[in-house]
C-alpha positions in Angstrom: 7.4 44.9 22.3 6.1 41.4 21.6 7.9 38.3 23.5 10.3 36.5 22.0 9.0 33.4 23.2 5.9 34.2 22.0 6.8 34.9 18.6 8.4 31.8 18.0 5.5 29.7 19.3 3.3 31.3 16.7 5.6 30.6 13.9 6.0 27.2 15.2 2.2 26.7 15.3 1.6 28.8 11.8 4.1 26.1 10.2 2.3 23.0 11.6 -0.6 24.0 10.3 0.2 24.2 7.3 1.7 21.3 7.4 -1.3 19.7 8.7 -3.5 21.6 5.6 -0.7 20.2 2.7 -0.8 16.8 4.2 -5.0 16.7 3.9 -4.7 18.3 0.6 -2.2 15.8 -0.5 -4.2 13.3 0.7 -7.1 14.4 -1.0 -5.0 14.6 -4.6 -3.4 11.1 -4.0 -6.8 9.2 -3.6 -8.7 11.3 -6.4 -5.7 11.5 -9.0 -4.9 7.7 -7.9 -8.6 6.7 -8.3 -8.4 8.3 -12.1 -5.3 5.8 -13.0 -6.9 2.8 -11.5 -9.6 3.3 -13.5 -8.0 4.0 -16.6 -6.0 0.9 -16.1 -9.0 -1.0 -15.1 -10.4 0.2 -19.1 -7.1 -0.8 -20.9 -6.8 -4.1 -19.5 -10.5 -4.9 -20.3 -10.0 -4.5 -23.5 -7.1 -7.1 -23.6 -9.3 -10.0 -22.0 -8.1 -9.9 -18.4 -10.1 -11.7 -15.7 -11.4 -10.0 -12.7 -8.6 -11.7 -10.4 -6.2 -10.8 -12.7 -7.2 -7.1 -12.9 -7.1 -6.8 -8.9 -3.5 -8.5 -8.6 -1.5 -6.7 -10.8 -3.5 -4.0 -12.8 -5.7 -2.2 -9.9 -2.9 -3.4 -7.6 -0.2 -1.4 -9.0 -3.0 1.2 -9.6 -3.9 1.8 -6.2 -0.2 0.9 -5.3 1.0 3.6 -7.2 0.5 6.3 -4.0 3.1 3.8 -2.0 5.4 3.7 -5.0 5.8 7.3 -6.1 5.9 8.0 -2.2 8.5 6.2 -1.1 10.7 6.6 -4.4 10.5 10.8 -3.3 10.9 9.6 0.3 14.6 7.9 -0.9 15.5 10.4 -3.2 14.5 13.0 -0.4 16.8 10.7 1.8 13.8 9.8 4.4 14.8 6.0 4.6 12.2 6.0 7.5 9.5 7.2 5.6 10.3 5.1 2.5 10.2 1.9 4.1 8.1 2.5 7.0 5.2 3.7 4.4 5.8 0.4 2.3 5.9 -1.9 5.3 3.0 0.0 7.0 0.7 -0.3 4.3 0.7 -4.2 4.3 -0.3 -3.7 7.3 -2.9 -1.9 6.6 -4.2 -3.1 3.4 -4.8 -6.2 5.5 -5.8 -5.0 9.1 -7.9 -2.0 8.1 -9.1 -2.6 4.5 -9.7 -6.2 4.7 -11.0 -5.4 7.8 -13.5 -2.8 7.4 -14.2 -5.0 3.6 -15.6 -7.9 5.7 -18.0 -5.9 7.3 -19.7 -4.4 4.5 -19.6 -7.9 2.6 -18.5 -11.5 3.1 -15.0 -12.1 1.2 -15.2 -15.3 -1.0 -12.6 -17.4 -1.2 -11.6 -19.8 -4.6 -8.9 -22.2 -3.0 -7.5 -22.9 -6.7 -6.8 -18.9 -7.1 -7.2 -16.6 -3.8 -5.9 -19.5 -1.5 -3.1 -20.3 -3.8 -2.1 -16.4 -4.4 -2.2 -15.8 -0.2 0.0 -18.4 -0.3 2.4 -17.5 -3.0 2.6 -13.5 -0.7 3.2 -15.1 2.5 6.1 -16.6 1.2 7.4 -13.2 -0.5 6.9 -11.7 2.8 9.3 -14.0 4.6 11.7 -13.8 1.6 11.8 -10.1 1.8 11.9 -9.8 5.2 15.0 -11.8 5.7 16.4 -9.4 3.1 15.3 -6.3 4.9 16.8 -7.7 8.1 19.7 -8.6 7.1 22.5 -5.9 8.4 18.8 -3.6 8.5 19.2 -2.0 5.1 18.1 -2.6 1.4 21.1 -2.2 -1.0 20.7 -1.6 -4.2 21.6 -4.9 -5.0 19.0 -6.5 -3.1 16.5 -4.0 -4.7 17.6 -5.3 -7.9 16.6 -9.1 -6.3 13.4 -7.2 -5.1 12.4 -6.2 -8.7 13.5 -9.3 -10.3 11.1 -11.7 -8.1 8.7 -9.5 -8.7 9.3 -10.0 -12.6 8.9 -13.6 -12.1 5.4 -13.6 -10.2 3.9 -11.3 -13.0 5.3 -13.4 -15.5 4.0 -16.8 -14.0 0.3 -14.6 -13.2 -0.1 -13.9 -17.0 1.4 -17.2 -18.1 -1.7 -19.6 -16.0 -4.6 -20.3 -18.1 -6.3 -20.1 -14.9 -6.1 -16.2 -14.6 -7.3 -15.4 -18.0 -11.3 -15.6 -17.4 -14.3 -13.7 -17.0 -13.6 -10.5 -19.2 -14.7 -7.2 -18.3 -16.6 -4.5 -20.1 -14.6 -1.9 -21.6 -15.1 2.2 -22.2 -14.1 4.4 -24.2 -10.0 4.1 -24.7 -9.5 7.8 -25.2 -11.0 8.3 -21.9 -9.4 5.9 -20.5 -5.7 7.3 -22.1 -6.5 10.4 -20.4 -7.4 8.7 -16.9 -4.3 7.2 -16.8 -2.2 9.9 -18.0 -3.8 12.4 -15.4 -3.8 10.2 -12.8 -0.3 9.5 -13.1 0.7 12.8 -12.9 -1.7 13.7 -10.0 -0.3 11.3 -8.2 3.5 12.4 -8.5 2.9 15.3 -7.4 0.7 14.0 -4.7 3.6 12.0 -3.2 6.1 14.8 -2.8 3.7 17.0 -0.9 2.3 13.9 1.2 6.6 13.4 2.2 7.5 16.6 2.5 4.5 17.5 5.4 4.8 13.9 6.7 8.9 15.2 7.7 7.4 17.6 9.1 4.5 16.7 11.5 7.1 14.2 12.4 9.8 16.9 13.8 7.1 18.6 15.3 5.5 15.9 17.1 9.0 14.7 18.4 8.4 11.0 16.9 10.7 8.9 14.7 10.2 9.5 10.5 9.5 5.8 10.3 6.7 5.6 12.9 5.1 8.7 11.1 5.9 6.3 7.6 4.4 3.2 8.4 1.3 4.8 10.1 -0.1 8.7 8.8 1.6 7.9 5.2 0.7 4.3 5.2 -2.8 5.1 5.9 -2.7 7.6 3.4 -1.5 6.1 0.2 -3.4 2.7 1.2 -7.2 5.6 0.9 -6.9 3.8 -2.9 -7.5 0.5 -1.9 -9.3 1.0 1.0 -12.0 2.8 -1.8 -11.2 -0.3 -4.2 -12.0 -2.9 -1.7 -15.2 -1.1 -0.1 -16.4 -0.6 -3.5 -15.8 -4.0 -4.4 -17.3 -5.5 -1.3 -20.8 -3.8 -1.9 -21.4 -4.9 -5.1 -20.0 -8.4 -4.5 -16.7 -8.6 -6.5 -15.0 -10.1 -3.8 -12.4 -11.8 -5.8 -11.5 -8.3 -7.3 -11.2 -7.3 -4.0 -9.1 -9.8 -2.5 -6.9 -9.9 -5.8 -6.2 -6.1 -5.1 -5.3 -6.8 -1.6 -2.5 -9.3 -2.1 -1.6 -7.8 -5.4 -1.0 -4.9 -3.7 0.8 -6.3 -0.6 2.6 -8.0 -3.1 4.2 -5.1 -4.9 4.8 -2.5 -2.0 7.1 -4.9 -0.6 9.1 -6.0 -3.9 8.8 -3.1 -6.4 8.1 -0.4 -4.0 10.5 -1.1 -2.0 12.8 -2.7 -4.5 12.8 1.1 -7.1 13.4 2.8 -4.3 16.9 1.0 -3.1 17.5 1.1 -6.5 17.1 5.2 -5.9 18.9 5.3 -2.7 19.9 2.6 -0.5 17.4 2.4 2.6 18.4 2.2 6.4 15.8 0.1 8.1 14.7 1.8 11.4 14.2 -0.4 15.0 10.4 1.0 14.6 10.1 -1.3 11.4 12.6 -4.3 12.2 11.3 -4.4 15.8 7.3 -4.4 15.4 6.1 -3.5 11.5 7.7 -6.5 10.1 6.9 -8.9 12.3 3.5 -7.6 12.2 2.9 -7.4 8.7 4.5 -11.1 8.6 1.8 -12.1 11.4 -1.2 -10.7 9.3 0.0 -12.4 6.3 0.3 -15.9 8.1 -3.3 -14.7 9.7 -4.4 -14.0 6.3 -3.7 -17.5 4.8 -5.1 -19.3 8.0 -8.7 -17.9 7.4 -8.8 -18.5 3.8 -7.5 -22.4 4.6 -10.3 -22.7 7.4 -12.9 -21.8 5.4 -15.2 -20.5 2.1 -15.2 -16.9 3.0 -13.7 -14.2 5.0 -16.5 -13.1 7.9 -17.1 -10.2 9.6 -15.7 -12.1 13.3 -12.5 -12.1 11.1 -13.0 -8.5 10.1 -13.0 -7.6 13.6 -10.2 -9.3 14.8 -8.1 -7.4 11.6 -9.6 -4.6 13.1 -8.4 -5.0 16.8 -4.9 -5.9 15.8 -4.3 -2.6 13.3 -5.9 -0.6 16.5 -3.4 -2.6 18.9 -0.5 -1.7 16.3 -1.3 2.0 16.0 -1.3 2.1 20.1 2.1 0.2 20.0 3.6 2.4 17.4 3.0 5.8 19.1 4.0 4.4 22.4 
């Protein structure tokens, strides 16, 4: 007769597994399905005159945002307040640390003080603003979600409404491809996020760590594979503005309508993990952010690597 003891520690390691093989293959359908909308997006808003800039801010940002989005919006309805806010918070961090990062390696990052400059600006200050929210009594209440969405209103409006950010058109496909893209991509990445949550939980309980440490750092990584593709891309080729844009864009949105649709769902307990380290982290790359595009033209790889050493440094801290 087979030990009981035994028997239980194969189930154990039969479910992790395949929570291990769900997580890869949501993964894999969040970046591809993800990928599809952003470039679908991209299409449509060629064909209304957008600039470059204005393309990476708020059309490939939400676009490659969308993983974050749909992910923590399950994550609140699903009631994993850790994972929700932890995968919002952590991907700041890691759109900045890691994909700017890992950006300024493959190409220099140049910087326009009258746009770039001005916009790094503009999300260090949202960072602050949201962070006193999110640290106030260490929840997001609906109501404050509803203050989250509504700035975020605001800095889309004033984006479209400057003269400045209405440049440099793109080339445009075909528009019934690019329908399809964005309706397929879309749905992709739905269902994408639910599996992602769902096996995220669950490595979590297995590996005996907090929800939100597993939010802001395997999730975070995970639905930030769109813009880590976007800025690499980007970077080789030489649209560094499209690349930056997508960046703060991004940043930009995880922190207001991510976070702000999914209070709005559910409202979000914020764990010590993220109060404690994540924000002020994410706050500290922001401010870091601003500094080297003040000091300078362009965004090196020196400054690539020391975004590099401080995501490694804030993976060691989070798992210890």
């Amino acid at each position: 007769m087979e030990d009981p003891s035994s028997l239980l520690t194969s189930i154990v390691s039969s479910s992790i597994i395949y929570a291990l093989a769900v997580f890869g293959v949501s993964l894999f359908l969040l970046y591809r399905t993800s990928e599809w909308f952003t470039e679908g997006s991209v299409e449509i808003a060629g064909r209304l005159g957008a600039s470059k800039f204005i393309i990476g801010v708020i059309v490939a940002g939400f676009g490659t945002s969308l993983p974050e989005f749909a992910t923590s919006v399950y994550a609140a309805f699903a009631g994993y307040s850790g994972v929700a806010v932890g995968n919002a918070v952590g991907s700041n961090i890691t759109n900045i640390a890691l994909v700017l990062g890992l950006s300024c390696l493959v190409g220099t990052v140049k910087v326009r003080k009258e746009i770039e400059l001005r916009e790094g600006m503009i999300g260090l200050g949202i960072m602050i603003f949201a962070s006193i929210f999110i640290l106030h009594n260490r929840d997001i209440q609906r109501w404050e979600g509803l203050v989250f969405v509504a700035v975020f209103g605001a800095y889309i409006y004033r984006a479209l409404k400057n003269p400045a950010n209405h440049r440099e058109p793109i080339i445009h496909g075909s528009l019934s491809k690019s329908v399809f893209a964005l309706v397929g991509g879309l749905g992709g990445v739905l269902v994408g996020s639910a599996l992602l949550v769902n096996s995220a939980v669950a490595i979590a309980r297995f590996l005996g760590v907090p929800e939100a440490v597993i939010g802001m750092t395997m999730v975070a990584v995970g639905t930030s594979l769109p813009e880590l593709a976007v800025a690499i891309v980007a970077a080789k080729k030489g649209y560094t503005t499209l690349m930056l844009g997508n960046v703060l864009g991004s940043n930009i949105m995880n922190i207001l309508l991510v976070l702000g649709a999914a209070s709005l769902v559910s409202p979000l307990m914020v764990e010590p993990e993220i109060s404690e380290m994540a924000l002020p982290v994410m706050l500290l790359l922001s401010l870091l952010l601003v500094l080297f595009m003040r000091e300078g033209i362009d965004i090196g790889w020196r400054k690539g690597i020391i975004l590099l050493g401080i995501y490694i440094l804030f993976l060691a801290l989070s798992f210890t």
